[in-house]
DRENDO-1510 file (C-alpha; in Angstrom, 1 decimal, always signed):
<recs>
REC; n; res; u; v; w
REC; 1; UNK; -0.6; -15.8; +12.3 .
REC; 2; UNK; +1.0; -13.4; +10.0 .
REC; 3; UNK; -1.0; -11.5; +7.1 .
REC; 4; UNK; +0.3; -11.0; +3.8 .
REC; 5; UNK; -1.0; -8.6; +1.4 .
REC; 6; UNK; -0.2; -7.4; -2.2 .
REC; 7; UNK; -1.9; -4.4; -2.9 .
REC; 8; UNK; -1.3; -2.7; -6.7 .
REC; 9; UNK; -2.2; +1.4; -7.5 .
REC; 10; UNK; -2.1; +2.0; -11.1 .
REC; 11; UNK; -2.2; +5.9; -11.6 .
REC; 12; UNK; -2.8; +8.1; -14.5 .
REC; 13; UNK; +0.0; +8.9; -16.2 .
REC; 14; UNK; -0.1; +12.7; -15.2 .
REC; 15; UNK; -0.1; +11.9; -11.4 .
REC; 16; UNK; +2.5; +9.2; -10.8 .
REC; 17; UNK; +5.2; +11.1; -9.3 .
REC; 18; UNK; +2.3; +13.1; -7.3 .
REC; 19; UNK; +1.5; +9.3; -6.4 .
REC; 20; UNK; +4.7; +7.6; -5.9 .
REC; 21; UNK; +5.1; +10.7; -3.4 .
REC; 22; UNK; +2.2; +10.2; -1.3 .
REC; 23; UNK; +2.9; +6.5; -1.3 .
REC; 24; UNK; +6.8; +7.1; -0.1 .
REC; 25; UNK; +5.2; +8.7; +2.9 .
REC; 26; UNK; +2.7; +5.7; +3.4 .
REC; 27; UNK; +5.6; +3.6; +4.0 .
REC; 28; UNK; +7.1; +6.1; +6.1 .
REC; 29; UNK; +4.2; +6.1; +8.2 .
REC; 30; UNK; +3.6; +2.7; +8.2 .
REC; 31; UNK; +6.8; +0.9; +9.1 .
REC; 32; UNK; +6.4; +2.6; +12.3 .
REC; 33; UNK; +3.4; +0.3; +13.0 .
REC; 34; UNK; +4.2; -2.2; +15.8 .
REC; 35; UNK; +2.4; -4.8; +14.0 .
REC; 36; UNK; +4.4; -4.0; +11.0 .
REC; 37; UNK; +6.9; -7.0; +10.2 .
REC; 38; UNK; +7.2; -5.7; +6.0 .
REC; 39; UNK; +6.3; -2.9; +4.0 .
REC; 40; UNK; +7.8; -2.9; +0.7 .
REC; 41; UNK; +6.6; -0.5; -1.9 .
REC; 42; UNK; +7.7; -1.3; -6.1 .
REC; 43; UNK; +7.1; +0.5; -9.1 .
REC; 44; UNK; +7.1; -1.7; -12.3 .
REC; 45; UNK; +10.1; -1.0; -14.6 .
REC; 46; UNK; +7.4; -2.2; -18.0 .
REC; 47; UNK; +4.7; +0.2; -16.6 .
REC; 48; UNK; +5.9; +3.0; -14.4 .
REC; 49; UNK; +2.2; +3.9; -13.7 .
REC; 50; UNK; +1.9; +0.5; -11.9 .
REC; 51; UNK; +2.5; +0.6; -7.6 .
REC; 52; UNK; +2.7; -2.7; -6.0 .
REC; 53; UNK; +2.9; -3.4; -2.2 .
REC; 54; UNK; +4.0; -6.4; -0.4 .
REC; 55; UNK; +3.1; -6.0; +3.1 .
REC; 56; UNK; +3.5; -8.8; +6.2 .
REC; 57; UNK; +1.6; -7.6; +9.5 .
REC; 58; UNK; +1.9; -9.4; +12.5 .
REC; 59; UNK; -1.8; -10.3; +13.0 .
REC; 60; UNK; -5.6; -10.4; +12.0 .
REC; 61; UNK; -5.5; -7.2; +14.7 .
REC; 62; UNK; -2.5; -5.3; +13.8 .
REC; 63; UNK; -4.0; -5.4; +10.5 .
REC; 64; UNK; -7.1; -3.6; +11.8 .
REC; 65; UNK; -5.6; -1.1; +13.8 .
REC; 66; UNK; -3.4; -0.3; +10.7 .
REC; 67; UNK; -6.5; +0.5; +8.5 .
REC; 68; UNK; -7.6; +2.4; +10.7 .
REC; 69; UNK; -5.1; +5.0; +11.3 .
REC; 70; UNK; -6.0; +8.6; +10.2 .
REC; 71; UNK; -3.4; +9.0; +7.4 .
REC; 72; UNK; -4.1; +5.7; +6.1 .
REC; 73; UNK; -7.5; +7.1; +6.0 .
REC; 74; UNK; -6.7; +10.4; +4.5 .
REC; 75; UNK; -4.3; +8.7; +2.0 .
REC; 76; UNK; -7.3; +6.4; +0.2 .
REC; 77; UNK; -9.4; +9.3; +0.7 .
REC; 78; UNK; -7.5; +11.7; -1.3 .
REC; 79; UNK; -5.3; +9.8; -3.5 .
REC; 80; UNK; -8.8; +8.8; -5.6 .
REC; 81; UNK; -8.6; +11.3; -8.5 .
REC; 82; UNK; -5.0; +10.5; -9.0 .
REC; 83; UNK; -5.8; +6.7; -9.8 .
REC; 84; UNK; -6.6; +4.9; -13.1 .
REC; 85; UNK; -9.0; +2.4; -11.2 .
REC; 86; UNK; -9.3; +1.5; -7.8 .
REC; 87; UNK; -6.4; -0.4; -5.5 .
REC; 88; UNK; -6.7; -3.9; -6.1 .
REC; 89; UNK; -5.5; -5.8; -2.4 .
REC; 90; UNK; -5.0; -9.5; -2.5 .
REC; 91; UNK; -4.9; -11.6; +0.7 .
REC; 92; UNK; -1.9; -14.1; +0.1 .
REC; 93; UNK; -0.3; -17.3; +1.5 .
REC; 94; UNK; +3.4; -17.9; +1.4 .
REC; 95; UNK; +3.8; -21.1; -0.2 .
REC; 96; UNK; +7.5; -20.9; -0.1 .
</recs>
């Protein structure tokens, strides 16, 4: 059964292009997943500090593998100071 995630990053306002950066290279990384089915990164045209993901992966475990890959990892590890708040991830269901 597929999982679908939205996940939105909010950075400060000095770090967004650091952040959209780093996050570029998430996708990169992660659309080479086999359990990968979508990966689609936006940046909010009213608040260009505002990241949102909307992610489809395969399964419950192509999900787990995928968090924990080592630049996955590295990425929440580092990418903390650059960040208003933490990530907020939502589990969702396709109504529609």
């Amino acid at each position: 059964m597929p999982i679908n995630l939205t996940v939105i990053l909010k950075s400060k306002p000095e770090s967004k292009e650091t952040l959209k950066s780093l996050l570029l290279d998430l996708v990169q990384n992660s659309t080479k997943e086999a359990a990968c089915l979508q990966y689609d990164l936006h940046q909010s045209v009213e608040e260009s500090t505002i990241f949102i993901f909307h992610e489809i992966w395969e399964n419950e475990a192509g999900l787990k593998l995928h968090n924990e890959q080592s630049y996955l990892i590295s990425f929440f590890e580092n990418v903390k100071p650059l960040l208003q708040e933490p990530p907020i991830v939502y589990r969702t269901e396709k109504l529609t």
